[in-house]
N, C-alpha and C positions, 0 to 999 in steps of 0.2 A: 439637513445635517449642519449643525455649529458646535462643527470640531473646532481645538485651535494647538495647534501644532504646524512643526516648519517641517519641507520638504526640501530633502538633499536625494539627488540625483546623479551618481559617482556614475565614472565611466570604466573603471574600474576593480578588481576585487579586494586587490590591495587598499585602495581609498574607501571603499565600505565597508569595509572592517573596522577602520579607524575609527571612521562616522557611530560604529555599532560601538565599538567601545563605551561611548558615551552615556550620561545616565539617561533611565526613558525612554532610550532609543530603540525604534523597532524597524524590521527588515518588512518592505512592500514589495511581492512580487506580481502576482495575477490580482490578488486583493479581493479573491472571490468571499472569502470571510473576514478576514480583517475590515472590509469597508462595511458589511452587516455589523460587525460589532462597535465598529465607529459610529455608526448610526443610531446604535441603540445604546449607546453609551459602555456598553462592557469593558471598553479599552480607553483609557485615554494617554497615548502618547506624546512625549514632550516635541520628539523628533519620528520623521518618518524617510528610510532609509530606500529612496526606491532602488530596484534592481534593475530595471527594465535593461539600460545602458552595457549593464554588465554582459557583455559578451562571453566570455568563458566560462559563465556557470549554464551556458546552455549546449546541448549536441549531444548526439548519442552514436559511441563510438564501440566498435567489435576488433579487441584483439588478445592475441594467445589465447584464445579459448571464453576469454571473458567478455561481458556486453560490460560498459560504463553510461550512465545518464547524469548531467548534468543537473544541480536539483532545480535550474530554472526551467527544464526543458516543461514543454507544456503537455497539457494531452491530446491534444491535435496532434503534437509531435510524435509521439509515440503510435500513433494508432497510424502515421501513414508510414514510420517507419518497417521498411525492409527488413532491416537488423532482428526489430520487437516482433516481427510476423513469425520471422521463422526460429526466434530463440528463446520469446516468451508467448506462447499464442494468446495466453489467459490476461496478458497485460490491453491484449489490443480488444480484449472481453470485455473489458475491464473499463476501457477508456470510453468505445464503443455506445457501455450503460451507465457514460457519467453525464449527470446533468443535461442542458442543450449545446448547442453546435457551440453558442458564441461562449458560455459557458467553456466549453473544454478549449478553446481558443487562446483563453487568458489563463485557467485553473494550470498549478503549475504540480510537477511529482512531489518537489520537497515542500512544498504548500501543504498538498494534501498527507503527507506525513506527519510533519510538525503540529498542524492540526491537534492531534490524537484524539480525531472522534474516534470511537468505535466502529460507525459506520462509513470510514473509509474507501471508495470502490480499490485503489488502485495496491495498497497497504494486504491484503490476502495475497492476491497473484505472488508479491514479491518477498512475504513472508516462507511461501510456499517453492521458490526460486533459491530458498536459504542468502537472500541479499544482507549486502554490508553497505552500513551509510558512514561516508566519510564528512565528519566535521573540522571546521576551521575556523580559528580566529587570531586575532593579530600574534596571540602563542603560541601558534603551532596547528599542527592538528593531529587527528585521532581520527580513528575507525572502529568500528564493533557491529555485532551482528546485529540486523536491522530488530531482530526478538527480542535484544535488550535496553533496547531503544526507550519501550514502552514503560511505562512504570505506573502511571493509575488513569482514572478517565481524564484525557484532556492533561498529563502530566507525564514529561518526560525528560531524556538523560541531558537534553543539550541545555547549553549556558546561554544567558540572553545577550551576547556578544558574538554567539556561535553562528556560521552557516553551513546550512546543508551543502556542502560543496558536490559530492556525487552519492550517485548506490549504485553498488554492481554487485555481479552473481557472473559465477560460473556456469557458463552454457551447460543445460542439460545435456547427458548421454545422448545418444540415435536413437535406442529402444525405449524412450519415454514417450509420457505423454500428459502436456499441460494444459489443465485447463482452468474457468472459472465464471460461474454463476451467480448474477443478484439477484434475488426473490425482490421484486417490491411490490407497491400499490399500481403502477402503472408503467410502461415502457419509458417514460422518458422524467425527465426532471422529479424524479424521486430518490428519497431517502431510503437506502436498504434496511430492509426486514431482515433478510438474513442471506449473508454473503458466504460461499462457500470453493476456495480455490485450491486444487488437488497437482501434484505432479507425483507422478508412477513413471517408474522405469521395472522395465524385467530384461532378464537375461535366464538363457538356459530354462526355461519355463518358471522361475520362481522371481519375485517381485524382490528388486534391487535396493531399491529407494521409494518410499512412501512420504510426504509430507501432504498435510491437513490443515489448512489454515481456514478462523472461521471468524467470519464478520457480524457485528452488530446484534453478538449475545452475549457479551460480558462486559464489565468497563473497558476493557482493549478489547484489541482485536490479537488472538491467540491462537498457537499451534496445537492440535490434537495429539499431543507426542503419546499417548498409550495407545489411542489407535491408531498410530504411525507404527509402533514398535509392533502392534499385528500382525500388518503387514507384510513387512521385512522379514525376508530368507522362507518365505514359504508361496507356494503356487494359490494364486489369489480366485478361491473354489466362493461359489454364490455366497454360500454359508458362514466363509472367513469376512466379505466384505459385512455380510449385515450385521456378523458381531463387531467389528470395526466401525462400523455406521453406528450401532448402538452405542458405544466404547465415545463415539465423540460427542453424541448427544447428549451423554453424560459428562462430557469436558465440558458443555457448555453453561455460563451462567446469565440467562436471558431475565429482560423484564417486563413486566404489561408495560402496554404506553398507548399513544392514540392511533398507530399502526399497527400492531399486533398482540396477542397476550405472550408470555409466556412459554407457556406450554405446547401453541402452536410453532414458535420460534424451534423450539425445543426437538418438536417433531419433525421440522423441515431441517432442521441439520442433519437427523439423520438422512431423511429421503432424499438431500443434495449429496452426500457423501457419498452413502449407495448407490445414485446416479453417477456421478461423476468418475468413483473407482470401479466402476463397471463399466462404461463405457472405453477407460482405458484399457479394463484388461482385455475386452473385445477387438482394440483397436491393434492392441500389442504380441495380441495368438497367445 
């Protein structure tokens, strides 16, 4: 690799901001893609802004009701966290089928969102959790819901001064139940086929809350909202889930590629849907 760009190493988040201000300037944190594209030339930076130092944008914390992660926290972090076992289970799914060991070691949460592949492992689970990603920079900051984050392949709401400072979500209900699945080519160091992460809550025998989130079959990654709204205020019968399952596979807009065609993509949203909201309502009575 004959990058050429300087390396500022703040130890702070206040002083990385400022650095970020700058023109050119780009945020380094796990560097799991940004150092590929520095290698194959897709990015050339004037400055590169590492995070490592940065203490406070990493930890994941549980209070009133809410879980917070820091956006440096890693996925390592996440998958031995206590907190994420028992308030996101689909996250530790999630983290569990990313990449290898060393891999999830360095990959960071607001890495893999920023990103905006489509094929995101960790970006469904938290879609599906209704999270909100809070940005900052030397003017302030802002929050909004992590679904409108998105805006085309690889293109999104934040400013190139911005950092992911946290995403949190409101702990699910008792009566739920979160899960999430990557279809790939092989158990480990793969790129999803098709991702698909559910959280079902019921009460009184009828389904509370539905959320659908589905990976790596449209330029983003997107919520199933008409078969969410199935869902919702009715007792979740074999028959509601398949049309529901059907209702998303029609949300989806997949494409051939050297991992799947299409129409197989197509097919397996349904049959992870129908997996996944059936398994919850089994688990929920």
């Amino acid at each position: 690799m004959d990058a050429r760009f300087d390396l500022e190493m703040p130890e702070s988040c206040e002083e990385a901001l400022t650095l970020l201000a700058q023109d050119g300037a780009v945020p380094l944190a796990g560097g799991t893609d940004l150092i590929v594209d520095l290698r194959a030339r897709r990015r050339e930076p004037r400055l590169l802004v590492s995070l490592d130092r940065v203490a406070e944008l990493r930890g994941i914390a549980a209070k009133n009701g809410r879980i917070e992660i820091g956006g440096r926290t890693t996925v390592t972090d996440l998958v031995r966290s206590p907190a994420i076992a028992t308030a996101a289970p689909s996250l530790v799914q999630a983290g569990m089928a990313f990449a290898g060991q060393m891999v999830r070691n360095a990959a960071t949460v607001a890495g893999n969102i920023a990103s905006g592949s489509p094929a995101a492992d960790l970006v469904p689970p938290l879609l599906s959790l209704d999270a909100d990603v809070t940005l900052i920079s030397t003017r302030g900051e802002r929050t909004m819901p992590l679904a409108a984050f998105f805006i085309d392949y690889r293109k999104n709401a934040g400013q190139s001064d911005e950092l992911i400072r946290t995403i949190s979500w409101q702990r699910p209900p008792e009566r739920a139940v979160n899960a999430f699945y990557k279809l790939a080519r092989r158990k480990g160091d793969a790129i999803t086929v098709t991702g698909v992460a559910v959280t079902v809550a019921i009460e009184g025998g009828r389904c509370t809350r539905a959320r659908i989130a589905l990976g790596a079959v449209a330029p983003t990654i997107l919520r199933a909202q008409q078969a969410e709204a199935m869902l919702e205020g009715k007792a979740l019968t074999p028959a509601l889930i398949e049309a529901a399952a059907h209702e998303a596979a029609g949300q989806s807009r997949p494409i051939d590629d050297i991992r799947a065609s299409a129409e197989y993509r197509r097919h397996m949203v349904k049959v992870l849907t129908r997996r996944l909201v059936s398994q919850a309502a089994e688990r929920l009575g």
